[in-house]
C-alpha positions as CSV (number, residue, x, y, z in Angstrom):
1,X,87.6,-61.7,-38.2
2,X,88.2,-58.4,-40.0
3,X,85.9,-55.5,-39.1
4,X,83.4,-53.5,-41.2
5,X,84.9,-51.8,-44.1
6,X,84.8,-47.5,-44.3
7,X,82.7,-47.8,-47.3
8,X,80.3,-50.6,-46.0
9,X,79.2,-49.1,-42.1
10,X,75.3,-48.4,-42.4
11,X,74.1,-44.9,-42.1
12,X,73.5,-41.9,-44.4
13,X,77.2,-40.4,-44.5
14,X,78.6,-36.8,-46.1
15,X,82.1,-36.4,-47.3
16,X,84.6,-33.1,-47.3
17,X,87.5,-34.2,-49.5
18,X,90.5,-32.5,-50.1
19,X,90.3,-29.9,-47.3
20,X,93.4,-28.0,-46.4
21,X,93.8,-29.1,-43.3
22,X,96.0,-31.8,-41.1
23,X,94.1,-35.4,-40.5
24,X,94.9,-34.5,-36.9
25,X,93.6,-31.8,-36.5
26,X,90.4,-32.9,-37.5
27,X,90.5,-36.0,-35.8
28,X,90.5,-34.6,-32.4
29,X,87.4,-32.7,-33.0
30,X,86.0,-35.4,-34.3
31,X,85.8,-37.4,-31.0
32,X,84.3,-34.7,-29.3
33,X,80.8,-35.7,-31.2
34,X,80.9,-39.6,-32.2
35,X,78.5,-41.5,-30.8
36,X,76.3,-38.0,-29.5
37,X,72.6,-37.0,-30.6
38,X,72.9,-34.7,-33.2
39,X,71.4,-31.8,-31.9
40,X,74.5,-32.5,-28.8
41,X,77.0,-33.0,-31.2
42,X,75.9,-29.8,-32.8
43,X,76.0,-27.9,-29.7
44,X,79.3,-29.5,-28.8
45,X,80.7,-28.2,-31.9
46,X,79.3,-24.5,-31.6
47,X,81.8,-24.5,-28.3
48,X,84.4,-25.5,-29.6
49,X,86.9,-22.5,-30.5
50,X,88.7,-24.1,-33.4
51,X,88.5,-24.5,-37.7
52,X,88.3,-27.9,-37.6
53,X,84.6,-27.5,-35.5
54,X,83.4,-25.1,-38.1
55,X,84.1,-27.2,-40.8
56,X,82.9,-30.5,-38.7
57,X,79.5,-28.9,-37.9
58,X,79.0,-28.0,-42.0
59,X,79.3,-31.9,-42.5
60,X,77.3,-32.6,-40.0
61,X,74.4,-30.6,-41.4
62,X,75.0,-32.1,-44.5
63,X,74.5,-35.7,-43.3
64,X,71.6,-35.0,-41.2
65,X,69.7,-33.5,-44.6
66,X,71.0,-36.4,-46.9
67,X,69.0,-38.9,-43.8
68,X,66.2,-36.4,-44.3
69,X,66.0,-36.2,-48.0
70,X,67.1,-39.6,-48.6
71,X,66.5,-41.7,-46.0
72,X,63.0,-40.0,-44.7
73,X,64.6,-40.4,-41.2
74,X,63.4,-38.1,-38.7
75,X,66.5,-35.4,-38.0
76,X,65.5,-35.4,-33.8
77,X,66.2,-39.6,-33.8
78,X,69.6,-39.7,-35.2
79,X,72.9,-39.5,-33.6
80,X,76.7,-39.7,-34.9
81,X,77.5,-43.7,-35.8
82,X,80.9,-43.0,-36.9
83,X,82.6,-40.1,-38.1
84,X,86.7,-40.2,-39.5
85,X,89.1,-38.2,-41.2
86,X,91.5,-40.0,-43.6
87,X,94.8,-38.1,-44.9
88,X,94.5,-36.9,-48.6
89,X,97.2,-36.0,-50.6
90,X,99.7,-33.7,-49.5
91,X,101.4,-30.9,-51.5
92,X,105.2,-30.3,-51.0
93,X,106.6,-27.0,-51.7
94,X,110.0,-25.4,-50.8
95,X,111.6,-23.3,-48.6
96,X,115.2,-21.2,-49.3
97,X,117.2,-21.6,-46.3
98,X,121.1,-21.0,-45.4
99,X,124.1,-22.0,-47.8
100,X,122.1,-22.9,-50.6
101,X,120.0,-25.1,-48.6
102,X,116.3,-25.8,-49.4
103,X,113.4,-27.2,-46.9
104,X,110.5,-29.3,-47.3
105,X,107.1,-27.7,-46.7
106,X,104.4,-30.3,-46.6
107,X,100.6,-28.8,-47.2
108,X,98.5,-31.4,-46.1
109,X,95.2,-32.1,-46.9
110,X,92.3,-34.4,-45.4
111,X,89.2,-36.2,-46.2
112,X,86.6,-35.7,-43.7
113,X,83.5,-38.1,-43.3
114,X,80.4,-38.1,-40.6
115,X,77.9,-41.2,-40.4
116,X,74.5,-40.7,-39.1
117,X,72.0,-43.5,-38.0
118,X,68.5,-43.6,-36.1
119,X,68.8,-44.3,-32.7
120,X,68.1,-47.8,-31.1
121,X,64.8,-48.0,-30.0
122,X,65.8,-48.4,-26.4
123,X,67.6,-45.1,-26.4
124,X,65.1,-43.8,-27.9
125,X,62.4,-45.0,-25.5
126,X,64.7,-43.7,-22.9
127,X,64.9,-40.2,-24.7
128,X,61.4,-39.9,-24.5
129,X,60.5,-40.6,-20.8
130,X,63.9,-38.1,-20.2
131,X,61.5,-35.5,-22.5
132,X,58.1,-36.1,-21.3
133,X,59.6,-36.1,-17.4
134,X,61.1,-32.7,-18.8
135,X,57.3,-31.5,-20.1
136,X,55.9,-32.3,-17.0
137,X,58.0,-30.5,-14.8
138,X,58.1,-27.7,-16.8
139,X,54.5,-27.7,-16.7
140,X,54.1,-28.1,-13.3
141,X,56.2,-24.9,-13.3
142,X,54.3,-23.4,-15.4
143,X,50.9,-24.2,-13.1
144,X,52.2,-23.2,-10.0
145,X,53.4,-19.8,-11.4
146,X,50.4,-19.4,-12.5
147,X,48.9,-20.0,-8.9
148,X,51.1,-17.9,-7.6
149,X,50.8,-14.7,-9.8
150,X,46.7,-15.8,-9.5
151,X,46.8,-15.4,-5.1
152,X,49.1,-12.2,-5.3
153,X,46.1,-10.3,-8.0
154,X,43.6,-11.8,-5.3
155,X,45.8,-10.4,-2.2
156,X,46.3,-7.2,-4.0
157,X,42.3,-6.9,-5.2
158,X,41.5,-7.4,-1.4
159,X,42.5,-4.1,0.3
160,X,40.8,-2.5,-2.9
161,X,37.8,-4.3,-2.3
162,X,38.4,-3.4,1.3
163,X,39.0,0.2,0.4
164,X,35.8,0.4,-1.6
165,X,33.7,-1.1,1.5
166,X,35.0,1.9,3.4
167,X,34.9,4.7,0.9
168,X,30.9,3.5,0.6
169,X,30.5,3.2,4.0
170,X,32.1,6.7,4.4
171,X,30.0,8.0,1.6
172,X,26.3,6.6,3.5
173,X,27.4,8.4,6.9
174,X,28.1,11.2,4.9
175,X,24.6,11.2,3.6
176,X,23.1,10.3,7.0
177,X,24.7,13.5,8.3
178,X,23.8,15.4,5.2
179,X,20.3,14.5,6.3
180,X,20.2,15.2,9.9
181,X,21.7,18.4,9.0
182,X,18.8,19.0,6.7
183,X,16.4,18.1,9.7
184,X,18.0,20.4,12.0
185,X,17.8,23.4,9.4
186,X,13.9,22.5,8.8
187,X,13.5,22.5,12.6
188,X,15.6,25.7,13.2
189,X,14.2,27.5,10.0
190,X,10.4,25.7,11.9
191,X,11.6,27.6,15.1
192,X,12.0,30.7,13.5
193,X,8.6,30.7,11.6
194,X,7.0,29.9,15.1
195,X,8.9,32.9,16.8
196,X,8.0,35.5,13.7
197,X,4.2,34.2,13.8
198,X,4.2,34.7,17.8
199,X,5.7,38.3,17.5
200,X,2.9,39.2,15.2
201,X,0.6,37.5,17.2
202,X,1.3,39.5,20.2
203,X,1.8,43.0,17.8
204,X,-1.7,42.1,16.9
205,X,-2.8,42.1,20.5
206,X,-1.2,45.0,21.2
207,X,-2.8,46.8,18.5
208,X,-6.0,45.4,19.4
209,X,-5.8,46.9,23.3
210,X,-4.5,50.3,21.9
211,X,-7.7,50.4,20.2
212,X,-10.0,49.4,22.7
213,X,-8.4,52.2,25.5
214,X,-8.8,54.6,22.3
215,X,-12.5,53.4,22.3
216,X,-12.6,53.9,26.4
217,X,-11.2,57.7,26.0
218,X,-13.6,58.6,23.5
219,X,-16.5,57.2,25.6
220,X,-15.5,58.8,28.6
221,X,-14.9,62.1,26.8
222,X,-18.6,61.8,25.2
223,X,-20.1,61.2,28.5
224,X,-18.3,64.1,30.2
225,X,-20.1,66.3,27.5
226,X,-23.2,65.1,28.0
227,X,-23.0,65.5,31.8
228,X,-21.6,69.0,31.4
229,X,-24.6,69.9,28.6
């Protein structure tokens, strides 16, 4: 029973003809990417270090926005059904060579085709566990990170707070001393007020007793005149 025609696979196909280059050529580029996801066959092609990838990767683009445009398929479901190159026509020229010789130079060309389809629905159901086990471990990444950078702040905020606690505590004995020191000075400057008071106290006395013996002399000295009169 004869397979599925070229023409007649199913999927949303683009077409390079006539491009200067051997079937061969292309052909091994080309099964680098059948049967890959698109965005893998893309990234397959961008590491691949030959002319035949550049080109492949243009008709690969092309494809994916025909499904797009066309087909309203979604470009992250489809992968590469088929892709082929066929030979086109080839263009002979000549060569001069010895004794009036002349060799055949054959300028190949190639037609170049890539298929795109949707995925089966098991691969794609597969697909998406694969990305939401991705999302979820990248999230939990992302949490514990976040705990992480969170506890070191919090270890780091401790010794300020612990630094703060101590500058304050520092600060109230410096008061409390800044007080008793103002005590002391009231009771030394107290002291001193006492002392000065007591010194005129006594000068007062003094003066008072000078007085009274001045009082005495000039009694004594009247009553001697009397006696003597």
């Amino acid at each position: 029973m004869p397979g599925v025609k070229t023409n007649e696979r199913p999927g949303t196909r683009a077409v390079l003809r006539h491009y200067r280059m051997s079937a061969y050529k292309a052909r091994e580029v080309l099964d680098l990417i059948r049967g890959k996801d698109v965005d893998r066959a893309h990234e397959i092609l961008r590491g691949t270090p030959r002319e035949a990838a550049r080109v492949t990767a243009k008709v690969l683009a092309s494809a994916v926005a025909n499904a797009r445009a066309n087909d309203g398929l979604d470009p992250d479901e489809l992968f590469v059904s088929a892709c082929f190159a066929d030979e086109g026509t080839t263009v002979k020229r000549w060569r001069p060579r010895a004794r009036g010789r002349a060799t055949r130079i054959r300028k190949r060309t190639c037609h170049i085709t890539v298929i795109v389809s949707r995925l089966p629905e098991d691969r794609l159901t597969r697909r998406r566990a694969r990305q939401a086990a991705t999302t979820s471990a990248l999230r939990s990444r992302r949490v514990a990170a976040s705990r992480r950078g969170r506890d070191a702040e919090e270890a780091i905020d401790e010794p300020v707070e612990v630094e703060e606690e101590l500058a304050t505590d520092e600060v109230a004995d410096d008061e409390v001393e800044g007080a008793l020191d103002e005590g002391t000075d009231a009771e030394a400057e107290g002291d001193d007020e006492a002392e000065l008071e007591s010194e005129d106290d006594a000068a007062l006395r003094g003066d008072t007793d000078a007085e009274a013996e001045v009082d005495e002399e000039t009694t004594a000295a009247a009553g001697g005149d009397e006696e003597t009169d």
